[in-house]
N, C-alpha and C positions, 0 to 999 in steps of 0.2 A: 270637336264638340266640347264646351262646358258642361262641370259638372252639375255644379251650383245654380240653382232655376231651370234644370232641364231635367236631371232625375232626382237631386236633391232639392226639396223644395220648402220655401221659407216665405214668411210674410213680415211685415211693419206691425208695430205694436196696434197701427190704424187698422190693420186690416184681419179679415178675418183668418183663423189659423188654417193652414192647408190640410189639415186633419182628416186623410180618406180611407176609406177602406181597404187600399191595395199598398197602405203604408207601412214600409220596415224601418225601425229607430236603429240606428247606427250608430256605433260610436268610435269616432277617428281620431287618436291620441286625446282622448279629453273633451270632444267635440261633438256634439250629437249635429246627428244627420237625420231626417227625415226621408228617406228613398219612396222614389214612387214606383214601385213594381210594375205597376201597364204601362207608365213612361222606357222601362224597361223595356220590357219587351218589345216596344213599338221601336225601340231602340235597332233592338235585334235583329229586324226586319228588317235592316238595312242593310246588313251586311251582305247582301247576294249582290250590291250595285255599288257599294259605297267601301274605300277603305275609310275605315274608320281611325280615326287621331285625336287622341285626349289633345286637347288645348284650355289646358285650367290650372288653377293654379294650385290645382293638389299635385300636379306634373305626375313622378310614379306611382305616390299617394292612390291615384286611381284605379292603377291596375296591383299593385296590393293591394286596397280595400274593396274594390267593385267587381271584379270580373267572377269571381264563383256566386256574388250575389245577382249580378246580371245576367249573367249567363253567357258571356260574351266569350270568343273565343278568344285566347289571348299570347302572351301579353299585348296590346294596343302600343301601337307605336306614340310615344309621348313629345309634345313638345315643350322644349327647356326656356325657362323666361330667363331672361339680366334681369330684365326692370318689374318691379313688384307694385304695381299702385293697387290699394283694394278700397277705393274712391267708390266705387259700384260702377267704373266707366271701363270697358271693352278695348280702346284707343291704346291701351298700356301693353295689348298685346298683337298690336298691329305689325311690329318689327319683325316677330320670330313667326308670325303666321305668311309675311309673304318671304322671310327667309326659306320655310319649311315648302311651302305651296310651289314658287317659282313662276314658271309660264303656263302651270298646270291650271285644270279646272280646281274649281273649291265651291265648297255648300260650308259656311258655319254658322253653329247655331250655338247662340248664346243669350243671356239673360238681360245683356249691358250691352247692349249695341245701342250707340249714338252716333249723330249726324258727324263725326270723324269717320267711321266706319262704312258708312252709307259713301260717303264721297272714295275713300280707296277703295271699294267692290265696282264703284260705278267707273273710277278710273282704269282698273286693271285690265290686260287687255285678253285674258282667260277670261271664259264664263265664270262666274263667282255668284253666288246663291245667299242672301243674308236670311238666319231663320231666326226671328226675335219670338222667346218666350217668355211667358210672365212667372214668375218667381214662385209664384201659389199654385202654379198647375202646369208650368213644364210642357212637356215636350208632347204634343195633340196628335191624333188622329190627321187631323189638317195637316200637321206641319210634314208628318212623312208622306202622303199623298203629295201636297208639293215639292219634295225632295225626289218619290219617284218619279213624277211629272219632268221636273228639269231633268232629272238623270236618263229621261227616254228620251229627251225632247233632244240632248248633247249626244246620245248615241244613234238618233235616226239624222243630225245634221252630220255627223264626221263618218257615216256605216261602219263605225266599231261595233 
């Protein structure tokens, strides 16, 4: 999972600020962060079905900064990028996510998923699950309902 548009959440000077109620200000070498707290947690829900794997490009950065504030058990196993594009496009980390992934299944969820990313999920020949959230409100309600949906749906097709 990404960090950024999924518990950290930001908007365009166009749009309205994501300013909610269950929001903690963070601050990451010099960096303010925005966390959404019930994106958290909804986070955390996951972990009874799901290994969970930073894929952002805070890389360790997230399990020093996030895990006592998420709550997550830790450390998260992180994955290490070469290539750095921060274009706002998801594509840049297509190399070390099917390096990491393999023949395994994968659910990711991130903020920059474009039609590169659509097409390697649709290629790959593991179930692969794309969860696109918006930048100002992150990681829903919805999205873990369809995360545990696939994740029941991949354990009643293989009876793990």
């Amino acid at each position: 999972m990404d960090v950024d548009g999924v518990l950290s959440l930001f908007s365009t000077p166009q749009e309205k600020p994501p300013i909610r109620p269950d929001t903690h200000f963070l601050n990451v070498e010099g960096v303010g962060h925005l966390i959404a707290m019930d994106n958290c947690r909804r986070l955390g829900t996951l972990t009874d079905v799901f290994d969970l794997v930073w894929a952002t490009g805070w890389e360790e950065k997230a399990n020093e900064n996030l895990l006592d504030l998420v709550g997550l058990p830790g450390p998260l196993e992180v994955i290490a990028f070469k290539t750095r594009r921060y274009d706002h496009q998801a594509h840049w980390k297509l190399g070390a996510l099917e390096a990491h992934s393999g023949s395994r299944p994968l659910a990711w969820i991130d903020d920059a998923l474009d039609d590169e990313c659509r097409a390697w999920a649709a290629a790959r020949t593991a179930p692969t699950l794309l969860i696109e959230t918006e930048t100002a409100v992150g990681l829903t309600e919805a999205d873990v309902a369809r995360l545990r949906a696939w994740a029941d749906d991949l354990t009643a097709a293989t009876g793990a």
